[in-house]
C-alpha positions as CSV (number, residue, x, y, z in Angstrom):
1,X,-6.2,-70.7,-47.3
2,X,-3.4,-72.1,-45.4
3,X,-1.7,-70.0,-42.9
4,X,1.9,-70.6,-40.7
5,X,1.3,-71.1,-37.1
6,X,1.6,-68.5,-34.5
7,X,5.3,-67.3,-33.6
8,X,6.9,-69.5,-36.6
9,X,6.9,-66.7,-39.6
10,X,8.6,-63.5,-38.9
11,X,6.3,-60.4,-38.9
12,X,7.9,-57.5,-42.0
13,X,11.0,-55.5,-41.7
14,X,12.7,-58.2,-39.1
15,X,15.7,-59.6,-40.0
16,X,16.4,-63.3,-41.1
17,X,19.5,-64.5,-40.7
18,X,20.8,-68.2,-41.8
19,X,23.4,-70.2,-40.6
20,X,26.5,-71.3,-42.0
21,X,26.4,-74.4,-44.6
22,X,22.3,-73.6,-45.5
23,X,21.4,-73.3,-49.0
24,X,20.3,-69.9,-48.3
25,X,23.5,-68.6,-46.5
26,X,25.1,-70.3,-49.6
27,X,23.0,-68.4,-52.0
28,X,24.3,-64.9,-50.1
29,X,27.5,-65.8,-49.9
30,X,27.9,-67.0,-53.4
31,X,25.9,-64.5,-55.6
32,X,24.4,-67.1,-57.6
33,X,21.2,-68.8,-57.6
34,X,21.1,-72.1,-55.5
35,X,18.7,-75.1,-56.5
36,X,17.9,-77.8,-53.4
37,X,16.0,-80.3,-55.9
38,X,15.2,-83.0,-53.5
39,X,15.1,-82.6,-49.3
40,X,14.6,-86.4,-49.0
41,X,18.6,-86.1,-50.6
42,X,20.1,-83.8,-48.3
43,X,19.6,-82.1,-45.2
44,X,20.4,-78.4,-44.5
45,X,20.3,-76.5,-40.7
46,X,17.3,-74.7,-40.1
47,X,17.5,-71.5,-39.3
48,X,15.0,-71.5,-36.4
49,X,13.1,-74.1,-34.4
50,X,9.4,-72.5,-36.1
51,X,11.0,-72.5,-39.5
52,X,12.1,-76.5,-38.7
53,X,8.4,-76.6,-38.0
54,X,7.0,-74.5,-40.9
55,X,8.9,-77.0,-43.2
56,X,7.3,-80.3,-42.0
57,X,4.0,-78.8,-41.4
58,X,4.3,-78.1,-45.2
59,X,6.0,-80.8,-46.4
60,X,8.5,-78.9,-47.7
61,X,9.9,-80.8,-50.6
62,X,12.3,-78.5,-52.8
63,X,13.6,-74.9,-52.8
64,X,15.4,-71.9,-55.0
65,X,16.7,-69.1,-53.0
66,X,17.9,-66.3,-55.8
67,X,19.9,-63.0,-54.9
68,X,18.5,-60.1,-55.0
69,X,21.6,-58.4,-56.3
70,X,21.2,-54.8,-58.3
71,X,24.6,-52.1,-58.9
72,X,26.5,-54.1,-57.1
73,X,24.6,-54.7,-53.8
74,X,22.9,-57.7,-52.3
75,X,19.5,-56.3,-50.9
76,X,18.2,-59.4,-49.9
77,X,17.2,-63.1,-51.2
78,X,14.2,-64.3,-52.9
79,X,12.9,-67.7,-51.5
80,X,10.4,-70.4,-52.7
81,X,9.6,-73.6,-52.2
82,X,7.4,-76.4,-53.1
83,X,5.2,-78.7,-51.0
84,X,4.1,-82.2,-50.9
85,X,0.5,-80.7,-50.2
86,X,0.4,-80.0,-53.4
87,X,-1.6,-81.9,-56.5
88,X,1.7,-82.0,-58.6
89,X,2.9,-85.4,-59.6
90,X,6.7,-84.7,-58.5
91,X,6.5,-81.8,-56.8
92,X,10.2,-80.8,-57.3
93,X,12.1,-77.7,-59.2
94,X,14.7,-78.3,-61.8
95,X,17.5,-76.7,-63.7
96,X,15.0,-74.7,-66.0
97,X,13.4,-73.4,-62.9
98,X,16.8,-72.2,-61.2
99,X,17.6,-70.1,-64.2
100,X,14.0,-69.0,-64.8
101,X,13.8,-68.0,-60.9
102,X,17.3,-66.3,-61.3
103,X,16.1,-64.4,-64.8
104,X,13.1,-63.1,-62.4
105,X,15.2,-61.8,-59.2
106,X,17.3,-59.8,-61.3
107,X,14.3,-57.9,-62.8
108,X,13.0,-58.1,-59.2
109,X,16.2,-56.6,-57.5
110,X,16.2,-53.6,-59.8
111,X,12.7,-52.6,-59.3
112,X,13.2,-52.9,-55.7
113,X,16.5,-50.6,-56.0
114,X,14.1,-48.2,-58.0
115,X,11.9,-48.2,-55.4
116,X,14.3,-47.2,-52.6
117,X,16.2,-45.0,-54.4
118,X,13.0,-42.9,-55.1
119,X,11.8,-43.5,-51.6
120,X,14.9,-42.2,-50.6
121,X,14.7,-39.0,-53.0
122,X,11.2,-38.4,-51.5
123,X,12.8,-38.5,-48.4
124,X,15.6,-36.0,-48.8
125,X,13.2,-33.4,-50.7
126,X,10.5,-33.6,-48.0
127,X,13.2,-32.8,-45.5
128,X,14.9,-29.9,-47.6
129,X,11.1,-28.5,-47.9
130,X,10.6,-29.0,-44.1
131,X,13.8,-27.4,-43.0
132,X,13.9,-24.6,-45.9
133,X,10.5,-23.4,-44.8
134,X,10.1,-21.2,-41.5
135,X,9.8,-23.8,-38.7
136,X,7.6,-21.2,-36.7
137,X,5.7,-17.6,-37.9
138,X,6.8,-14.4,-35.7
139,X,4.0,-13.0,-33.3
140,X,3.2,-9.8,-35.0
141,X,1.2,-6.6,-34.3
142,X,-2.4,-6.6,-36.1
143,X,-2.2,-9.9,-37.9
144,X,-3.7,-13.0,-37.2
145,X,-1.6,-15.8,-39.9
146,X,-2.2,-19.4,-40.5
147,X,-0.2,-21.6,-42.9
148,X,-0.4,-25.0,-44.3
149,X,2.0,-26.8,-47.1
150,X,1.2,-30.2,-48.4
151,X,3.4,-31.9,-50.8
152,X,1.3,-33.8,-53.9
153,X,-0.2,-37.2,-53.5
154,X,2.2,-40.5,-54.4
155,X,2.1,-40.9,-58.3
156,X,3.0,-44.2,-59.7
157,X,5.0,-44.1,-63.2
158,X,5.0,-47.4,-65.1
159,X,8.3,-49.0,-64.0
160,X,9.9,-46.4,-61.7
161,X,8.1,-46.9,-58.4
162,X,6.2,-43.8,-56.8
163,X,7.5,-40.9,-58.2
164,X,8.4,-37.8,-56.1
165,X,5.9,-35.3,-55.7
166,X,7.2,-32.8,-52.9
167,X,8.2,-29.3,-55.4
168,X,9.3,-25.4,-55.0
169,X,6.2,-24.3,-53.6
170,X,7.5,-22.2,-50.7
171,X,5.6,-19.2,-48.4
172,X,7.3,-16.4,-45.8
173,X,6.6,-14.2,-43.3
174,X,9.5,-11.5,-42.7
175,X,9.4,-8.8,-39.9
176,X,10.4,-5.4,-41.2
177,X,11.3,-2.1,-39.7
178,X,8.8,-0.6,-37.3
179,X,6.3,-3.5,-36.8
180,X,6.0,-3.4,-40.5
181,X,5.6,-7.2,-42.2
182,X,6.8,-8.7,-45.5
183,X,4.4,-11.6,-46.9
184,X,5.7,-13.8,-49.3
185,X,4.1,-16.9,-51.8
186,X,6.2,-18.5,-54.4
187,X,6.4,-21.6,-56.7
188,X,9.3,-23.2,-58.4
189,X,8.7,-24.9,-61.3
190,X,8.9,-28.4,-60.7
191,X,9.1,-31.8,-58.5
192,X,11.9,-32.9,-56.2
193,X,15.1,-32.1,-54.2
194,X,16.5,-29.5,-57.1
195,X,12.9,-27.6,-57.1
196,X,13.2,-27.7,-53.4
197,X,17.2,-26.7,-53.9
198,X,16.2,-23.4,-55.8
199,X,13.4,-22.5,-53.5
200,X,15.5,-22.3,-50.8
201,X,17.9,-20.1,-52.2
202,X,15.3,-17.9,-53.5
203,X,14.2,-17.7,-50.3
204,X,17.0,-16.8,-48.6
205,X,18.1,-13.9,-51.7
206,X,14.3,-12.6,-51.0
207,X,14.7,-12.6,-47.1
208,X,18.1,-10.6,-47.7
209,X,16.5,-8.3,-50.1
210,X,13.6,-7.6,-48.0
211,X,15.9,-6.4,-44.9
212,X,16.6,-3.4,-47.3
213,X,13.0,-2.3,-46.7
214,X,12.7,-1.0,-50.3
215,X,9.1,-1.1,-52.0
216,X,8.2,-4.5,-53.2
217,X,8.6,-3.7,-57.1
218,X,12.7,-3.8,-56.5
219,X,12.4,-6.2,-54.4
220,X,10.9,-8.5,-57.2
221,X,13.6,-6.6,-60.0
222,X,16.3,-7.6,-57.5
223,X,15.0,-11.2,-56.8
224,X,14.5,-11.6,-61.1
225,X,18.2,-10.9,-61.3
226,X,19.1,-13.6,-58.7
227,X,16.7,-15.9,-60.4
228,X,18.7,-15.6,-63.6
229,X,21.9,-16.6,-61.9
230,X,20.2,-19.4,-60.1
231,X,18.7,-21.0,-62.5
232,X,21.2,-20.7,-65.7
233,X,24.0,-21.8,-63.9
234,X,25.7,-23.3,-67.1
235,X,26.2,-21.7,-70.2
236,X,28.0,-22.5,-73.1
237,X,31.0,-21.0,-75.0
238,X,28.7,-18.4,-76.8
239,X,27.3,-17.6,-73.4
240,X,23.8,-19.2,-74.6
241,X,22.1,-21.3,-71.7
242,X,22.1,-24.8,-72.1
243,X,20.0,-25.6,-69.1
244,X,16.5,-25.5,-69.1
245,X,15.7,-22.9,-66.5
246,X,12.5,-23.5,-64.1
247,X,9.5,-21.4,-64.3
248,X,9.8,-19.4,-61.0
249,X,6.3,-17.3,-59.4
250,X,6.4,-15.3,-56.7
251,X,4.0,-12.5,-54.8
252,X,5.6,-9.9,-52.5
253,X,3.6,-7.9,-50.4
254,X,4.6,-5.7,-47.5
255,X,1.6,-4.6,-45.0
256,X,1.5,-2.0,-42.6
257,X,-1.0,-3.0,-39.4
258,X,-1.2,0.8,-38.1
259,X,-2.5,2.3,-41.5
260,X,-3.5,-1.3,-42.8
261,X,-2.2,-0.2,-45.9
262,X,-1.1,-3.2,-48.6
263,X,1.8,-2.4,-51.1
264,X,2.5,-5.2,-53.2
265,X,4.0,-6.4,-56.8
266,X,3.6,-9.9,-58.8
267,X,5.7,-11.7,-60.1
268,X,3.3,-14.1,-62.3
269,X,1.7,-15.2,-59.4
270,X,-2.1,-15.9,-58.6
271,X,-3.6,-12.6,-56.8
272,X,-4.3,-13.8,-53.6
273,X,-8.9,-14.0,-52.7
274,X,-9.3,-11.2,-50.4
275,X,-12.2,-12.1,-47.7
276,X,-14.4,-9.4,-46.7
277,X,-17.8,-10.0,-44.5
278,X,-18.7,-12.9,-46.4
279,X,-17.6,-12.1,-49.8
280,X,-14.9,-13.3,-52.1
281,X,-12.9,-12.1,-54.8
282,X,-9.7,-11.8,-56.5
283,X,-7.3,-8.7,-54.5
284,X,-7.7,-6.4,-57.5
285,X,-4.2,-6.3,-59.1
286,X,-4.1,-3.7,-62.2
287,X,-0.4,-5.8,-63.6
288,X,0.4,-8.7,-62.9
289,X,4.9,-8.8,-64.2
290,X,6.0,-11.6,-65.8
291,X,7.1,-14.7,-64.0
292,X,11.4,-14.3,-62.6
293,X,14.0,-14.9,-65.3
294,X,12.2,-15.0,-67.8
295,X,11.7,-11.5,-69.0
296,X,12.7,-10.5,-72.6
297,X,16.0,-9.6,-73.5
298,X,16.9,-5.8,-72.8
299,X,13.8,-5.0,-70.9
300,X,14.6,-4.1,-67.3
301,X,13.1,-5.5,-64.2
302,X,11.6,-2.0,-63.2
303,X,10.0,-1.6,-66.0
304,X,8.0,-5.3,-65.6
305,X,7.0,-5.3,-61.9
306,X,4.8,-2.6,-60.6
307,X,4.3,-1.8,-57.0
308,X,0.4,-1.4,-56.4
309,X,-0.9,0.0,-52.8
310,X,-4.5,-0.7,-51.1
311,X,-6.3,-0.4,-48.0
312,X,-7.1,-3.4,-46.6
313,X,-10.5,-2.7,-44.3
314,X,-10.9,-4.4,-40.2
315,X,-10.5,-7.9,-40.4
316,X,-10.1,-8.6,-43.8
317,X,-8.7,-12.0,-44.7
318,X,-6.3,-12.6,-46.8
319,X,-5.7,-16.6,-48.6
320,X,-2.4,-16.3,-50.5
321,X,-2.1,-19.7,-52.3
322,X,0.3,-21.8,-55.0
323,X,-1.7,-23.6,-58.0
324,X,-1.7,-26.9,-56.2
325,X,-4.5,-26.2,-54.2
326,X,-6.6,-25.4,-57.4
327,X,-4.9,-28.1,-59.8
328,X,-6.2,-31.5,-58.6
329,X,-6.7,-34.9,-60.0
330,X,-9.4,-37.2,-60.2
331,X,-9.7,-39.8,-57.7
332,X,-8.3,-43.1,-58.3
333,X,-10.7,-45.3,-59.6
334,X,-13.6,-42.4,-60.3
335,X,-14.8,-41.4,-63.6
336,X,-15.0,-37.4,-62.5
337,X,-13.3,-34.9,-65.1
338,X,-11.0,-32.9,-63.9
339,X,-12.0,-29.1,-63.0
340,X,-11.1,-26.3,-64.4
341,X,-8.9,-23.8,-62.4
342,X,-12.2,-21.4,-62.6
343,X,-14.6,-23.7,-61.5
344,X,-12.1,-24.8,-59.0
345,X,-11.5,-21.2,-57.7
346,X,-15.3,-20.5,-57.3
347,X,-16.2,-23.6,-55.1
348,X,-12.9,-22.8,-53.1
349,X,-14.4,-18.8,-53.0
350,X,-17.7,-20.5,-51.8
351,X,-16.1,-22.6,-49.3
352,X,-14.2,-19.9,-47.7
353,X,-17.0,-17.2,-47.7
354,X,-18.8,-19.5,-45.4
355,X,-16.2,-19.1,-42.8
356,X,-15.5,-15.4,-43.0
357,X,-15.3,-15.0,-39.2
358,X,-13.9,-18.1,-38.1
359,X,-10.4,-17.8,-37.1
360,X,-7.7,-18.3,-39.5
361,X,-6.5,-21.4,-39.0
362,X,-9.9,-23.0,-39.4
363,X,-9.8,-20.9,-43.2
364,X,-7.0,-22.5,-44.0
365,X,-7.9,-26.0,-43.0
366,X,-10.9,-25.5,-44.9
367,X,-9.2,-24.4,-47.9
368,X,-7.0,-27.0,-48.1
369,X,-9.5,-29.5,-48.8
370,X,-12.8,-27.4,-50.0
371,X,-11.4,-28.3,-54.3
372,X,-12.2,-32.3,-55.1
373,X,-9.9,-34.8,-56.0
374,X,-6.0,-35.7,-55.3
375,X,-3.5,-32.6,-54.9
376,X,-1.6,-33.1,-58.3
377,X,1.2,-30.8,-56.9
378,X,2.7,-29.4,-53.8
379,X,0.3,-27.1,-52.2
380,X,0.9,-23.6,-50.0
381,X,-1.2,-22.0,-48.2
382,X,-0.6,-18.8,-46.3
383,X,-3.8,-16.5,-44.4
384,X,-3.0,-13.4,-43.5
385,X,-6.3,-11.0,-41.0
386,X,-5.7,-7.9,-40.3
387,X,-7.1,-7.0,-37.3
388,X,-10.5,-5.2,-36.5
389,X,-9.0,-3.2,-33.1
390,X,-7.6,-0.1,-34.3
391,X,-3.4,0.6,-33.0
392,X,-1.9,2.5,-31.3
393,X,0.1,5.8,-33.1
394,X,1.4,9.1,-32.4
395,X,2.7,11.0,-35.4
396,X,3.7,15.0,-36.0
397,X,6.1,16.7,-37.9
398,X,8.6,19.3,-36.5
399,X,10.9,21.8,-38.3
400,X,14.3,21.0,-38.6
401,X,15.6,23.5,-36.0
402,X,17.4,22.4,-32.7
403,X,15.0,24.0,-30.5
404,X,12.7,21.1,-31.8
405,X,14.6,18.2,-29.7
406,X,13.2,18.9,-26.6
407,X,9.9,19.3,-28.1
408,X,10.0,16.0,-30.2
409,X,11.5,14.3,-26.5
410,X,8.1,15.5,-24.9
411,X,6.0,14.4,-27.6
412,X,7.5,11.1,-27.0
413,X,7.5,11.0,-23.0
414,X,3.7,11.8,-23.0
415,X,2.5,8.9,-25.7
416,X,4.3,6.7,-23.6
417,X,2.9,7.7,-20.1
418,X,-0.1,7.4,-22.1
419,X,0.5,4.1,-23.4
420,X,1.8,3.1,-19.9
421,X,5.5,2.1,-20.8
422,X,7.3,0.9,-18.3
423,X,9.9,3.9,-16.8
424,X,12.8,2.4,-17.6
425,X,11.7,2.0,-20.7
426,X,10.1,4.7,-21.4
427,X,13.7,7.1,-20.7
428,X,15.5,5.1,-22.4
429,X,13.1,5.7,-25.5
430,X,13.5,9.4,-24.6
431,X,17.3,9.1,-25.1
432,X,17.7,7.5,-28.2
433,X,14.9,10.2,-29.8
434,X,16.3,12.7,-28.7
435,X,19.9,11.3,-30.5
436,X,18.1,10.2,-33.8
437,X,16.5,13.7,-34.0
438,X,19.2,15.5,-33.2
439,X,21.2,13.7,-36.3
440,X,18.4,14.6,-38.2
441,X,18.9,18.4,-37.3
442,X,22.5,18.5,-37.4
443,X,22.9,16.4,-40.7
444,X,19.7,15.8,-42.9
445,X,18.7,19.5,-42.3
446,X,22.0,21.0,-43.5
447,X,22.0,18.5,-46.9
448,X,22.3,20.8,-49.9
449,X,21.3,18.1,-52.1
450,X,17.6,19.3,-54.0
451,X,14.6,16.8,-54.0
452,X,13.6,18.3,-57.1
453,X,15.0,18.2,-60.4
454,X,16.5,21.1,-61.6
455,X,14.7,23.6,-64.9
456,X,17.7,25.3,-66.4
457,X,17.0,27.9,-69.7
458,X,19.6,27.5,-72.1
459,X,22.5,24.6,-73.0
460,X,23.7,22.7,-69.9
461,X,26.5,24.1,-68.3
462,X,30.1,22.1,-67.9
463,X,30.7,19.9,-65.1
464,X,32.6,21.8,-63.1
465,X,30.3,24.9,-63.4
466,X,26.9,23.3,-62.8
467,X,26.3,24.1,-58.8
468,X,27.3,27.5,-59.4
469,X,23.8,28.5,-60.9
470,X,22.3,31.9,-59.4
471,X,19.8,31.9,-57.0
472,X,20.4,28.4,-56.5
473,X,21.8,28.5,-52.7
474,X,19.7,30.8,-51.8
475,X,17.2,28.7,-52.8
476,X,17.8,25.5,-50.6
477,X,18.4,28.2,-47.8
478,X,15.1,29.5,-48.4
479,X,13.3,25.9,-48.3
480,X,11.4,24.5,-45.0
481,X,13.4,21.7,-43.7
482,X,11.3,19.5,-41.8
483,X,11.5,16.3,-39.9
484,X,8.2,13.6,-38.8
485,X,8.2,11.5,-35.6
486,X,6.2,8.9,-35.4
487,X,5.5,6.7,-32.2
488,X,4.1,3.0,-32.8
489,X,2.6,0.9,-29.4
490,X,3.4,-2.6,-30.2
491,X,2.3,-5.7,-27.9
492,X,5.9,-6.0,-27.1
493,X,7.3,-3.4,-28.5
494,X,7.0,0.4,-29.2
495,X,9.0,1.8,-32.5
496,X,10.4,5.1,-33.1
497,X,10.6,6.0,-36.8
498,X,12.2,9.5,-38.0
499,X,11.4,10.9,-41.5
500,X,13.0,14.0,-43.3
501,X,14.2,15.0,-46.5
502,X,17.5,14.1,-47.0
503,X,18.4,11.2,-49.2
504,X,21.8,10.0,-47.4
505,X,21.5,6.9,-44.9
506,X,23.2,7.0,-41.6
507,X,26.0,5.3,-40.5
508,X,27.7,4.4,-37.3
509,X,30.8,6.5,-37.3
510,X,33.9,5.2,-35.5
511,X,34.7,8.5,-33.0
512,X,37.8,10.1,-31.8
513,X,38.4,10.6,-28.4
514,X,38.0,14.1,-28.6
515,X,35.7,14.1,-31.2
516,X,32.4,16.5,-29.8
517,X,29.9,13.9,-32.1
518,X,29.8,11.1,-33.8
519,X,28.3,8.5,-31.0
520,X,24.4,8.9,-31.7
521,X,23.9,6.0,-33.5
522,X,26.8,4.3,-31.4
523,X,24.3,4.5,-28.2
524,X,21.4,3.6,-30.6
525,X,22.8,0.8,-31.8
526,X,23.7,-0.7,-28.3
527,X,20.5,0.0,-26.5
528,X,18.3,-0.4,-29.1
529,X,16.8,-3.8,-29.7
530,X,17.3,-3.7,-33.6
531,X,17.3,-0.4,-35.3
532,X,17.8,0.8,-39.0
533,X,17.1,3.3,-42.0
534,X,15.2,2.4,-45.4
535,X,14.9,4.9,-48.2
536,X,11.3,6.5,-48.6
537,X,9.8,8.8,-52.0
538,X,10.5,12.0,-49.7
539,X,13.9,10.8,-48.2
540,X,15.0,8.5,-45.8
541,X,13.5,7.3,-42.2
542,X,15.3,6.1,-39.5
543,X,13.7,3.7,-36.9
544,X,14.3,1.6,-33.5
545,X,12.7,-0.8,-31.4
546,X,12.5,-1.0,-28.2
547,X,11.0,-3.6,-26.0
548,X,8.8,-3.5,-23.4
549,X,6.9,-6.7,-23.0
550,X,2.9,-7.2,-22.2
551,X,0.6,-5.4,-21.4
């Protein structure tokens, strides 16, 4: 019940230093344990004036001060002492004591080491997960997004400290081409800064990937390739792996706010609860691919992941999560069971159902905490709303014919008098249509290679022979080339995509000085705020953004 007297006992985490020729200092200096049997014997400096007083207050009557020394390092000193306050007869330590203290500071020292060192480890992953994560989600066109990310609750493990719970458990939001938006959820196998290591790679390959703009199912093939070389980094003379890789999940879903249209592919993921006027349920996924690097031998990526499209109705909600949310513990010190991951899904789909309208970021709050008991692993959340207000498009196709660029420049100069695009803006819009389309004309519209597979009667014909089949040029002449502008109103933007037929992809073309062409994509590249082409099931499409700012 006793208690030091104010201002004599320094508060935690200050430092205490001892003078030279104290038993203490001594005990530092030395690395060994130091034994003052008797203070009626000797006299030592005090440290401090309170400590002077803290020892006759107490009667201090004998001491052991023990290093704490563990691999090599001295992280402190371990001090007791015995007082005449006491109902010993002879209230004094001896030699049996010394080496018994001694015997107890080096097991001390160690498990303090532990305990820093995985403090330490906590501290490095939950920084690599803070800074490998986006710090702050774009503002996008017909999506309202919340996000939350939570590493597990503090485990203890019998004689390693707290064990570190923060994992691979990563989410993403990537702007495509022409206001278009790549959603991502994913979970590395795993706890710690290597699960947090192979995240942010992954992350970074799937981010590359994406800028391609090809459908999610290569996506995923191309990101399941990359997995393999991530996570079988060692292999051994046989070429067999010798590590064991982690189990990697990931969703990829690209959404379109003008047609709300949803095209996605799973990598062994957990379909994502799809929120519509108060009701819950499972996004209806017809094949779900196996989990990355992890497919069987000779079976190709295409073949496992499957690119699925829906249309996602005004303001539907989307809560793309990582099992943590559903996987919890008891409470310490409770006697409830654990929950299944169905029972726990259903009181999450209740919890959420109730909050259909709310805004996002209340969803995902509420999420967060809606299963009981203590997060058992590192939790993402990510909740995606499209929109109820309907955007703004113009879209028509033209035939591939030169007369067409004026006409495609005027369908473009009267959406955005419509849309009420700044003038400056608005020409320079005009210009870089009119180059795009007229690259389309002069190029795409000339190609002579078939979108259709040719049906030949008879054996195949050699190599060198196999264009020159009759009617076959005359054919392509024949066909209706065709191109489609399309005209998107962003908040801050307006995009100009351009579809056809042909299968090449532009490039920039370095032009001579008397070259006639050759600088269309030249000037769209340096007015253009970001520009680009992706490949399409018809062809290609070619696309630029220009900004305009608010309304």
């Amino acid at each position: 019940g006793w208690s030091p007297p104010a201002g004599t006992w320094k508060p935690v985490g200050e430092e205490i230093k001892y003078p030279p020729g104290h038993y203490a200092e001594t005990a530092q200096t030395r690395q060994e344990t130091i034994l003052v049997e008797d203070f009626s014997q000797v006299s030592y400096p005090s440290p401090s004036e309170g400590a002077a007083r803290i020892c006759g207050e107490v009667g201090m009557t004998s001491a052991i001060v023990a290093p704490l020394c563990a691999r090599g390092e001295t992280l402190g000193l371990m001090y007791l002492g015995l007082s005449n306050l006491t109902d010993r007869r002879s209230p004094h330590y001896d030699a049996f004591d010394r080496d018994f203290v001694g015997a107890i500071a080096t097991r001390v020292a160690v498990a303090v080491d532990n305990a820093l060192l995985f403090e330490e480890e906590r501290h490095t992953a939950e920084s690599f997960q803070k800074h490998l994560l986006p710090r702050e989600l774009p503002a996008l066109d017909g999506l309202e997004i919340a996000v939350r990310y939570f590493p597990a609750a503090p485990l203890a493990s019998h004689g390693q400290g707290i064990q570190t719970q923060v994992g691979g458990d990563w989410y993403d939001v990537i702007p495509l081409s022409a206001g278009r938006v790549g959603i991502v959820i994913g979970d590395v196998e795993g706890r710690g800064a290597k699960a947090a290591a192979v995240m942010g790679q992954l992350r970074a390959a799937l981010r590359a990937f994406a800028q391609d703009d090809k459908p999610p199912a290569d996506i995923l093939a191309r990101l399941d390739e990359w997995t393999r070389v991530v996570a079988h980094p060692e292999r051994d003379d046989f070429g067999a792996d010798i590590t064991n890789p982690p189990l990697v999940t990931c969703q990829y879903l690209v959404y379109d706010a003008w047609s709300r249209q949803l095209s996605f592919a799973n990598a062994g993921h957990a379909p994502p609860l799809l929120i519509v006027d108060g009701n819950v349920a499972e996004l209806d996924i017809t094949e779900v691919g196996q989990p990355l690097g992890v497919r069987a031998k000779g079976v190709h990526a295409d073949l496992v992941y499957k690119e699925e499209t829906r249309t996602l109705p005004p303001g539907a909600t989307l809560l793309l999560y990582t099992d943590g949310l559903v996987d919890r513990r008891p409470i310490r010190g409770s006697e409830t069971a654990s929950l299944s991951d169905d029972e726990a899904l259903r009181i999450l789909s209740e919890k959420v159902a109730k909050l259909s309208g709310e805004p996002v970021e209340r969803i995902a709050e509420a999420a967060t905490s809606a299963v009981p008991g203590e997060i058992d692993d590192d939790m993402a959340i990510l909740v995606v709303r499209s929109v109820a207000t309907e955007l703004e498009v113009e879209e028509r196709t033209f035939p591939a014919q030169p007369i067409m660029v004026s006409e495609a420049r005027r369908m473009a100069s009267e959406a955005f008098a419509d849309w009420q695009v700044p003038d400056e803006r608005s020409d320079l819009a005009c210009l870089l249509v009119s180059e795009v389309v007229t690259n389309v004309v002069l190029h795409a519209a000339s190609a002579s290679v078939p979108r259709r597979e040719l049906v030949m009667d008879g054996p195949p014909l050699p190599f060198d022979e196999s264009w020159e089949v009759p009617g076959f040029e005359e054919e392509i002449a024949a066909g209706d080339k065709e191109f489609t502008l399309r005209l998107r109103r962003g908040r801050d933007s307006i995009w100009v995509e351009v579809f056809d037929q042909d299968l090449r992809l532009p490039r920039i073309r370095s032009a001579g000085e008397n070259d006639e062409g050759g600088r269309g994509l030249y000037l769209v590249d340096q007015l253009a705020k970001r520009w680009g082409s992706r490949p399409t099931r018809e062809g290609k499409a070619v696309w630029f953004e220009i900004p305009i700012g608010g309304r």
